[in-house]
C-alpha positions as a printed NumPy array, in Angstrom:
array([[-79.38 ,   9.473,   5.12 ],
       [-82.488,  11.61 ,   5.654],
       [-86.102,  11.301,   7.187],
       [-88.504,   8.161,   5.571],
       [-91.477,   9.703,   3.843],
       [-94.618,   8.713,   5.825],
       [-96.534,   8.835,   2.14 ],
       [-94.709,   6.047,   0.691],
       [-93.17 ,   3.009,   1.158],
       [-89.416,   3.614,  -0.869],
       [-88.516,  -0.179,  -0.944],
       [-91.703,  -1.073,  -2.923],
       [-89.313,   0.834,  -5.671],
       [-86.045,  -0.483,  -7.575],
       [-82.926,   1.799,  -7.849],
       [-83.013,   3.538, -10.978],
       [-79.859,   2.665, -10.958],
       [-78.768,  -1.337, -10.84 ],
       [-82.16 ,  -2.61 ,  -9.9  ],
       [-81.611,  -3.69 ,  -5.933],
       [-84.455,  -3.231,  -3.623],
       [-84.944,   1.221,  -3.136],
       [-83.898,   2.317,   0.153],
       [-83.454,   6.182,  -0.403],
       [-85.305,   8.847,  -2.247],
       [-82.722,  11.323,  -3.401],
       [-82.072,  13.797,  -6.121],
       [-85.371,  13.034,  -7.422],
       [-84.492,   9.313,  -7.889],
       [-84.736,   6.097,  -6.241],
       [-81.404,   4.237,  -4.834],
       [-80.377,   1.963,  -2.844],
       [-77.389,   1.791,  -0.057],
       [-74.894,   2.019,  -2.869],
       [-72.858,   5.33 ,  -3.416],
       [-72.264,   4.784,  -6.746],
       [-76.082,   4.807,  -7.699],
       [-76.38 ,   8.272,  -5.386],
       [-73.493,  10.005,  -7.091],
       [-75.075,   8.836, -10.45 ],
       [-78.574,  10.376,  -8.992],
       [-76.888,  13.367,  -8.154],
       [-74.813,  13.817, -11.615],
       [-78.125,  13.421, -13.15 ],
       [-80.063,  15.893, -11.697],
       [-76.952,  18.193, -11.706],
       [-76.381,  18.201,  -7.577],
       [-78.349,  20.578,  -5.308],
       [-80.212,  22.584,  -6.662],
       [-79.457,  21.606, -10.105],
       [-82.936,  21.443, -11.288],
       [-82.993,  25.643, -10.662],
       [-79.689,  26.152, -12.421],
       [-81.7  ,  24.284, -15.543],
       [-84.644,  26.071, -15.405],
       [-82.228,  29.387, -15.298],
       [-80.437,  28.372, -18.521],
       [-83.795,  27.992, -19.891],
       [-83.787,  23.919, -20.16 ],
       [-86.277,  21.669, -19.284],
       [-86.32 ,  20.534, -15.399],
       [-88.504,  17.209, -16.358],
       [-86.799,  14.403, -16.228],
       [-86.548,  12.696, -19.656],
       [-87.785,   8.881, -20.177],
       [-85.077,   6.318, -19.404],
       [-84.506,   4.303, -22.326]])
């Protein structure tokens, strides 16, 4: 998928998504292998370069608490 981050160690996360083991960093969330949990990161975030197209509209860019 892309580069590992030399900062971090991504699989001492969960997936944001179903709770496996993190192995990817993407649209400002955690996943793992699965698709499904990266095509839910990326509806959430609103795909590339979503956050901007928020911040355009005047809405917040900040995530909001998962609950």
């Amino acid at each position: 998928m892309g580069r590992r981050c030399p900062c971090m160690n991504i699989e001492d996360y969960q997936c944001q998504f179903c709770g496996k083991t993190a192995k990817h960093f993407v649209f400002a969330a955690f996943t793992c292998d699965d698709d499904v949990c990266i095509e839910k990161a990326r509806l959430e975030r609103g795909g590339p370069g979503g956050h901007l197209k928020k911040k355009a509209q005047g809405q917040p860019i900040v995530p909001l608490d998962r609950e």
